[in-house]
C-alpha positions in Angstrom: 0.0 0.0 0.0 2.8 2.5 1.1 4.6 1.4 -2.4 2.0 2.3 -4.8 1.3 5.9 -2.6 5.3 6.8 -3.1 4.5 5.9 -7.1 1.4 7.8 -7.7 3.1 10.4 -6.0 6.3 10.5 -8.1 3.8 9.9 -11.4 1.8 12.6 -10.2 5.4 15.0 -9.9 6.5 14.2 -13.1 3.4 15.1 -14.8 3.4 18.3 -13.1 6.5 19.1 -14.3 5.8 17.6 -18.0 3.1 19.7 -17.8 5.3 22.8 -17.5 7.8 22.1 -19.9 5.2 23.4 -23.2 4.8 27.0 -21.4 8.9 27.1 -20.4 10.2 26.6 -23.7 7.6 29.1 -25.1 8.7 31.9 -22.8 11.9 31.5 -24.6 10.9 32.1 -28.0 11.3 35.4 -28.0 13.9 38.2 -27.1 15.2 41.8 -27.6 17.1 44.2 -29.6 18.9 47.1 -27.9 21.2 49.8 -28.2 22.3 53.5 -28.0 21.4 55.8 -31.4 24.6 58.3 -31.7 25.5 60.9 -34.2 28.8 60.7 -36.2 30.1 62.8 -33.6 29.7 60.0 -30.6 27.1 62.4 -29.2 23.7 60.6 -28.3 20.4 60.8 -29.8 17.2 61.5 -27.1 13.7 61.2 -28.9 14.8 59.1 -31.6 12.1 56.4 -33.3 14.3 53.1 -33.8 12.5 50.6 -36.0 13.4 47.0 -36.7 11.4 45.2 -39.4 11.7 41.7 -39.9 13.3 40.3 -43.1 11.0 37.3 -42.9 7.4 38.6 -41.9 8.1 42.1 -42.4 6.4 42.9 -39.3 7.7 46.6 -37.9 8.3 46.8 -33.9 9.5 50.4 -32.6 10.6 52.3 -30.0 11.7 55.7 -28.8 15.5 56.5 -27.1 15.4 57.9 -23.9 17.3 60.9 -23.0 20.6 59.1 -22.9 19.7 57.4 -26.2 19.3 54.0 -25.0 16.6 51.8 -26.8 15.1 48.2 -26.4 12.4 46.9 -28.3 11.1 43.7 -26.9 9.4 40.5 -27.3 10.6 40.1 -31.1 10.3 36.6 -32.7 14.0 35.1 -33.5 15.1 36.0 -36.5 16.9 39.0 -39.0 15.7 42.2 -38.9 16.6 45.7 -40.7 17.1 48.3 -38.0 16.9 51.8 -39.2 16.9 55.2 -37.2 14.1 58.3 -37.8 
């Protein structure tokens, strides 16, 4: 009796945790691109609209530089993308 407790326990465990693995590998499908917009003079660009269109679905993500001209756009499917300044 105490056997076949510990087993449904351990089967009940590992289904838990097979259960998991689907939404862990999906949270990993995705990441970011980042970076600083700077002038030809090394100064740094506040306000700037960064773009980055995929090559493959030509889908257009964007975002603005802060006042030190640091970007990120997030959550973008892997892949290449053109990035381009405006």
């Amino acid at each position: 009796m105490r056997q076949s407790s510990l087993r449904a326990g351990l089967v009940l465990a590992l289904g838990c945790l097979l259960g998991l693995a689907p939404n862990l590998a999906y949270a990993q499908a995705t990441g970011s691109i980042s970076g600083t917009a700077k002038d030809e003079s090394g100064a740094v660009l506040p306000g700037v609209t960064i773009e980055a269109t995929s090559t493959s679905t030509n889908s257009v993500r964007s975002a603005t530089t802060g006042p030190d001209g640091f970007y990120t756009i997030q959550l973008v499917q892997p892949g290449s993308y053109i990035v381009k300044a405006s």
